[in-house]
C-alpha positions as a Markdown table, in Angstrom:
| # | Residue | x | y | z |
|---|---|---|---|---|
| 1 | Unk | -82.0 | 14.4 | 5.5 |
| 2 | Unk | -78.6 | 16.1 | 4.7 |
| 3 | Unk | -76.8 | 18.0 | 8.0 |
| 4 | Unk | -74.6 | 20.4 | 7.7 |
| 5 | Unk | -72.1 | 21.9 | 9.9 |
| 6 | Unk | -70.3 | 25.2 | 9.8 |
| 7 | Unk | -66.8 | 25.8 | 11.4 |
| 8 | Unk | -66.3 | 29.0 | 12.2 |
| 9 | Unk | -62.6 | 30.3 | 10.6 |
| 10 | Unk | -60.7 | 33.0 | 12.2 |
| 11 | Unk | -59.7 | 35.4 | 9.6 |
| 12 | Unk | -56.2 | 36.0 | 11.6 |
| 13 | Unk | -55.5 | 32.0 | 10.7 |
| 14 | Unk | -55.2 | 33.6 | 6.9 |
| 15 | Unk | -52.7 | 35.6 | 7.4 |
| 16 | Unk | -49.4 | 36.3 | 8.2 |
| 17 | Unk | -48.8 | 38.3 | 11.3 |
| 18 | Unk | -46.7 | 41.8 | 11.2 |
| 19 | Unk | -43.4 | 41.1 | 12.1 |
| 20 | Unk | -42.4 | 42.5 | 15.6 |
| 21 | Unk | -39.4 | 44.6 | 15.1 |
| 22 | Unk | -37.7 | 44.2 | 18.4 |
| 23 | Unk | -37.8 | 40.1 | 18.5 |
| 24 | Unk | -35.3 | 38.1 | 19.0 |
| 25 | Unk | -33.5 | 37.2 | 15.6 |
| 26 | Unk | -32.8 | 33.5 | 15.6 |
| 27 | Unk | -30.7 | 33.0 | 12.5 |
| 28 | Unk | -29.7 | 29.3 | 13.7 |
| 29 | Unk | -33.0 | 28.5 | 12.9 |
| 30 | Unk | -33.6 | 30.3 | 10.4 |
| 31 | Unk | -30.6 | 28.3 | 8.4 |
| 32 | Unk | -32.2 | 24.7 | 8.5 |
| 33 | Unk | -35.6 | 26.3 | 6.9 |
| 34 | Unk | -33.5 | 27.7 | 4.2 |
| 35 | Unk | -32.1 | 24.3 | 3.5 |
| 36 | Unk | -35.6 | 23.0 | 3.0 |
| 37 | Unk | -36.6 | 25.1 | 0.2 |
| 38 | Unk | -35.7 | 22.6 | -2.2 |
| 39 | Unk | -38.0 | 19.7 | 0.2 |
| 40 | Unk | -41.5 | 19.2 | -0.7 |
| 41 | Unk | -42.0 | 19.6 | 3.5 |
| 42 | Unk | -40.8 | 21.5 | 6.2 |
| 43 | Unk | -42.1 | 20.4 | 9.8 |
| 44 | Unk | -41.6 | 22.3 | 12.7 |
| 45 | Unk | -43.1 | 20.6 | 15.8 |
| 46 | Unk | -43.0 | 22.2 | 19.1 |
| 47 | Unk | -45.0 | 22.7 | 22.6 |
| 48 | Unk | -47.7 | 25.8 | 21.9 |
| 49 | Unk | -46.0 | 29.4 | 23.3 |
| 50 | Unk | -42.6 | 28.4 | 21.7 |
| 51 | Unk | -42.6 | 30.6 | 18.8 |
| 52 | Unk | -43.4 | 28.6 | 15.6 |
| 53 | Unk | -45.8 | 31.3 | 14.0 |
| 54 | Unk | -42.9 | 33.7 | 15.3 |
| 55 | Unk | -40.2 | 31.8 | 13.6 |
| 56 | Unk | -42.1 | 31.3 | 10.1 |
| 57 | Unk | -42.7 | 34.9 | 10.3 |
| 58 | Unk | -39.1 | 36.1 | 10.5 |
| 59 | Unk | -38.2 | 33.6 | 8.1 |
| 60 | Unk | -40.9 | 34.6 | 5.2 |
| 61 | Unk | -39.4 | 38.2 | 6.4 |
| 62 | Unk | -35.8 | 37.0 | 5.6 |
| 63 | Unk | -36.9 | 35.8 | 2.5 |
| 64 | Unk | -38.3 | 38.8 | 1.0 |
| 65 | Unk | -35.4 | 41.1 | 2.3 |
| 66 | Unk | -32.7 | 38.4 | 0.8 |
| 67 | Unk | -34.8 | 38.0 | -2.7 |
| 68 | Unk | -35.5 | 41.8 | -2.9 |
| 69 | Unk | -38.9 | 41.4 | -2.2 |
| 70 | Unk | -39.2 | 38.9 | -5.1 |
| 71 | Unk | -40.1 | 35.8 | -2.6 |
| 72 | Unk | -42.7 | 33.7 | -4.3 |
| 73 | Unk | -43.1 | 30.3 | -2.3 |
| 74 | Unk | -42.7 | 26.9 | -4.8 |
| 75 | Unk | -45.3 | 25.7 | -2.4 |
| 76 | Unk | -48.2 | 26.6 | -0.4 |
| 77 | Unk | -46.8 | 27.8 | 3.1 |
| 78 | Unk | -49.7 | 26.7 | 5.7 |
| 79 | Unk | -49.4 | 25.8 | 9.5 |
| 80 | Unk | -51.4 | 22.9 | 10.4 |
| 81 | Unk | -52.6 | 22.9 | 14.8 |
| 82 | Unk | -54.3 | 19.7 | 16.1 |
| 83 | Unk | -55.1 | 21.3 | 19.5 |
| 84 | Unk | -58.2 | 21.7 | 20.7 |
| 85 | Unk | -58.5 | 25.3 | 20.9 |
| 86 | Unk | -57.2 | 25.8 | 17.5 |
């Protein structure tokens, strides 16, 4: 007898959020991610409500503005949660 589970998927975990244009700019950490474009992995770890989607949003933003819109990721960009809720 074969059992099969479905997980539901948001559709909003697919995309990248609009970028808010009245945020905070953080370019300090924006700098260290820039170093890492030459890693094979980038981790950002922090507590949930501290801005990692935020910060990977303003950084793929910075990307394309700097490259002239030309920003094409050498790797998959993905954000991994092991909360419950998630």
């Amino acid at each position: 007898m074969a059992f099969s589970m479905t997980i539901p998927l948001l559709t909003t975990k697919l995309h990248i959020p609009p970028l808010c244009s009245n945020g905070v700019k953080r370019p300090r950490l924006i700098e260290p991610l820039n170093l890492g474009l030459d890693r094979r992995l980038t981790l950002i770890l922090a507590s949930a409500g501290l801005g990692k989607t935020t910060l990977l949003n303003e950084w793929v933003g910075h990307l394309k503005a700097t490259c002239f819109n030309a920003f094409k990721p050498a790797a998959p960009l993905a954000m991994y949660s092991n909360s419950i809720g998630s």
